[in-house]
N, C-alpha and C positions, 0 to 999 in steps of 0.2 A: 464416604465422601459425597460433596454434591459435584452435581456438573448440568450444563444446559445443555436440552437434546433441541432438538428443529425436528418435529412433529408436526405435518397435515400444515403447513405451515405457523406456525406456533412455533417461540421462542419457550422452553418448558426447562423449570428447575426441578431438577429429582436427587434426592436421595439413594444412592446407590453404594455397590461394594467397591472396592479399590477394581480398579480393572490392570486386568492380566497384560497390557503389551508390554512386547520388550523394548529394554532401554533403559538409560538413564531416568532417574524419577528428579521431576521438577515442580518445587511446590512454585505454584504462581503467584505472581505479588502484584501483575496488570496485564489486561486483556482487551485488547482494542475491538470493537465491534466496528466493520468493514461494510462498505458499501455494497460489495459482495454478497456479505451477509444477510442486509436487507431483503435483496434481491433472491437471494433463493427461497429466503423464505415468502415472497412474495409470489413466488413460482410453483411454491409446496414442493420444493425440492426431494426426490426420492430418497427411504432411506431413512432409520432411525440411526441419530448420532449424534456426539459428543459435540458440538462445535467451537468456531472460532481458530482462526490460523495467527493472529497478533497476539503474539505471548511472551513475556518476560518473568520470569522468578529466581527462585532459590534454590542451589542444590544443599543436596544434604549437608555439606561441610561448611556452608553459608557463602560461599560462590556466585555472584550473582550473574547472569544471563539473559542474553531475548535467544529466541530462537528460530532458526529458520525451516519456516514448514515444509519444507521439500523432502518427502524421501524417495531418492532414485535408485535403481539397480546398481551403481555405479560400474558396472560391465560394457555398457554398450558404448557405440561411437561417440555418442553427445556426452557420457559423462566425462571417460578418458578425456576429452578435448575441455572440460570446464563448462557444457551449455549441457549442463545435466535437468535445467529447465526442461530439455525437451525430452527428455529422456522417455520412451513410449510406457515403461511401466512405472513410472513415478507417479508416487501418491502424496500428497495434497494433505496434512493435516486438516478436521476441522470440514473435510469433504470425505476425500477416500479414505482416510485414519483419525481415530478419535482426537479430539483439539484440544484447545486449554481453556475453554471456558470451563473450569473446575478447581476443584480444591488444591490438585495436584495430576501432570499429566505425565506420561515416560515418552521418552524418544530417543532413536540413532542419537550417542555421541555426535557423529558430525554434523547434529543441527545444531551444536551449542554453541554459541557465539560469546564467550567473553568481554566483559565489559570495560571499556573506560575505566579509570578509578574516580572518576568525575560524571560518569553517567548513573542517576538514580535509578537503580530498578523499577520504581515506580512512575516513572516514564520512556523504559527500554521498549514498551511494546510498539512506539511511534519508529522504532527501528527499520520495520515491516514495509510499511509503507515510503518509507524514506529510503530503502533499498527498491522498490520499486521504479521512483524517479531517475535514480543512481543508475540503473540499468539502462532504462531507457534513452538518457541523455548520453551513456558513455555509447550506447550503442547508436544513436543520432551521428557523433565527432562532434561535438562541440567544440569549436575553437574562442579563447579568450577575446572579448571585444564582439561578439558576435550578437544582433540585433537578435531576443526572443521572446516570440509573444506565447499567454497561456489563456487557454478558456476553458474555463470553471472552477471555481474556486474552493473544490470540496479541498478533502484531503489530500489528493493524491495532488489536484492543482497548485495548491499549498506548498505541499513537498517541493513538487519542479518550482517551483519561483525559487524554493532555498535552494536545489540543486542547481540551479542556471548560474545561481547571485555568484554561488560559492566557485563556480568556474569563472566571474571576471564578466558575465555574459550583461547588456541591458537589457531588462525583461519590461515588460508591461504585461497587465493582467486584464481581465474579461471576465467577469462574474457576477451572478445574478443579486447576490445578497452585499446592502453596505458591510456586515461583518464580516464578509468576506474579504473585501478590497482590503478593509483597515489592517488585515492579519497582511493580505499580501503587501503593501504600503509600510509595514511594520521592519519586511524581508528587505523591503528596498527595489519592488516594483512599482510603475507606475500605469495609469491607464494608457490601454490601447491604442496607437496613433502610427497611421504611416506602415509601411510594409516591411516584415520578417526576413529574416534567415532562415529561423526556425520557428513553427509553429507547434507547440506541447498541445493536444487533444484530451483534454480529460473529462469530457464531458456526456460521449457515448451518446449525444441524439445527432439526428441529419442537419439540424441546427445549426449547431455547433459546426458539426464538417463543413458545410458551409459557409463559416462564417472564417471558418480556419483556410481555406481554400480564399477568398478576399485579403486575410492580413497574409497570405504568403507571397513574397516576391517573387517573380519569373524565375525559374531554376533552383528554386528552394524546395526547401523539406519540410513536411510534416509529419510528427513523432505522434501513434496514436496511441497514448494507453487510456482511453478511456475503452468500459465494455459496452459492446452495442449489442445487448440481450435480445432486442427483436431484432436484428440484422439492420444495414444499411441501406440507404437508397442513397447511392453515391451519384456527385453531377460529374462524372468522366470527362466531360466536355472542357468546364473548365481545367482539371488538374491536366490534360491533355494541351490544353493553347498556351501554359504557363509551364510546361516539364518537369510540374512539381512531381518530386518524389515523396512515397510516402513508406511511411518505415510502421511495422509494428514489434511490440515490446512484450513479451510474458514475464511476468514476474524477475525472475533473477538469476544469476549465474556467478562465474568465474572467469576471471580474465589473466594474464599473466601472473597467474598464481595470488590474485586478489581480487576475493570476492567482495559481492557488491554490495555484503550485507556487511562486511567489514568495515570499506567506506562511510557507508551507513551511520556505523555508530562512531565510528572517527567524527563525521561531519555532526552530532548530537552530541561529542564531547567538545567540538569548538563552538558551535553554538546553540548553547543551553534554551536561549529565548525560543529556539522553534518549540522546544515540547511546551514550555511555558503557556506560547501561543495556540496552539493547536489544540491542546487540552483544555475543552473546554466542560467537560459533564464527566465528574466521579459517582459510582454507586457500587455499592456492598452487591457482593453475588447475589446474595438475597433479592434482591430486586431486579432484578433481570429482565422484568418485563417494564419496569417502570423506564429501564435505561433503552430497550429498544423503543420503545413509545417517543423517547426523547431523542432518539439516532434521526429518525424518522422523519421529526419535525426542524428543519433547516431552517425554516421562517425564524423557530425560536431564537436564533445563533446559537445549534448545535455544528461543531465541524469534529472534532474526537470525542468522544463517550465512551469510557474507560473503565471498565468492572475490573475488582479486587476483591478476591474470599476473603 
């Protein structure tokens, strides 16, 4: 089978033997390349491996799925309760376990996520990242009618403009790239103006926080799931004179017995336009390196870049 390793930082396709984990075997059919992803290889992340955590395929009975890259001990306090996110020995497809960027990957049964009859496999892998905002906004309270601004307009900013929309909320967006607004403009935000409920952070610089700390109103909240890989320089001062609270988000979880990757594909089977939107760069596994080259560049209007064996 082939599969892409992240080497010395290098995105690298090899030729390889089926590999041994246990699990369910899932032939893949789309693979989303993560901001994440970028970044570690930017970082020369330690560690030869398999990557990519955005995955969607085929089971052997022709079953279609995305799947959730979480696997937790399910023993401890966090999983029992559903916030198996935190769970201290869970591992991270794609990081701590081999991923789906390959021909076919195995995993725990219960990362398989069943699909829609109306979600195409070959856009289940936007599942991922759309359970990311899901999480985050459910863990915000979002209430219907609620004023909520977003800044940046990758994927994950993307996402929360449809998770906000999709709770009733008015959103306005903040993003650097015109292809970006028009995706978000598309969701049914509009530009930036006037002061928040809720500020979404998906931007990961001081900038940004910043500027998310300005559209928040006195006693509001700000949601951060962007990653701040060299750390913050947070201004205390301000979020301090306005009682802003701020909340942060890992990945994903379970909440009264519905997870968030659920919602997820729920919200992808009512509106098909986001994957439509958000995908925006297909490429054969084979090129692997052409499609990170392409992740890469944002100027181009790249915002999903989506490999398929």
């Amino acid at each position: 089978m082939r599969a892409v390793y992240f080497d010395d930082g290098k995105a690298t396709l090899r030729e390889i033997e089926a590999l041994a984990d246990e699990g369910v075997k899932v032939h893949v059919r789309s693979i989303g390349i993560c901001g994440s992803d970028l970044h570690m290889l930017e970082l020369k992340f330690p560690g030869s491996f398999v990557a990519g955590h955005e995955i969607a395929g085929m089971l052997d009975d022709g079953t279609p799925v995305a799947i959730e890259p979480i696997v937790p001990c399910g023993e401890c306090e966090y999983c029992k309760t559903g916030r198996y996110n935190l769970c201290p020995n869970a591992m991270v497809l794609g990081i701590a376990r081999n991923g789906g960027m390959a021909d076919e990957v195995s995993v725990p049964r219960r990362c398989l996520v069943y699909l829609p009859s109306n979600v195409d496999v070959k856009y289940a892998c936007l599942i991922e990242p759309l359970a990311v905002a899901v999480h985050g906004i459910r863990k915000a309270g979002l209430d219907a009618g609620r004023r909520v601004a977003v800044i940046g307009g990758g994927t994950i900013g993307l996402c929360a403009v449809a998770v906000a929309r999709a709770n009733h909320a008015e959103v306005g967006l903040a993003a650097r790239y015109e292809h970006q607004m028009a995706i978000g403009q598309r969701f049914g935000a509009g530009k930036t103006e006037g002061q928040y409920d809720l500020v979404v952070e998906c931007a990961g610089t001081d900038q940004a926080m910043k500027r998310a700390l300005d559209l928040c109103r006195p006693g509001g909240r700000i949601l951060v799931l962007g990653t701040y890989w060299g750390g913050l320089t947070f201004p205390q001062l301000s979020a301090m004179l306005k009682e802003v609270s701020i909340i942060n988000s890992y990945m994903y979880a379970e909440r009264d017995g519905l997870r968030d990757f659920d919602i997820a594909a729920s919200l992808l089977s009512r509106k098909p336009e986001i994957a439509g939107s958000l995908i925006t760069h297909r490429f054969p596994l084979s090129e692997a390196e052409k499609a990170f080259a392409t992740a890469r560049d944002r100027k181009a209007g790249a915002i999903k870049v989506v490999m398929a064996p």
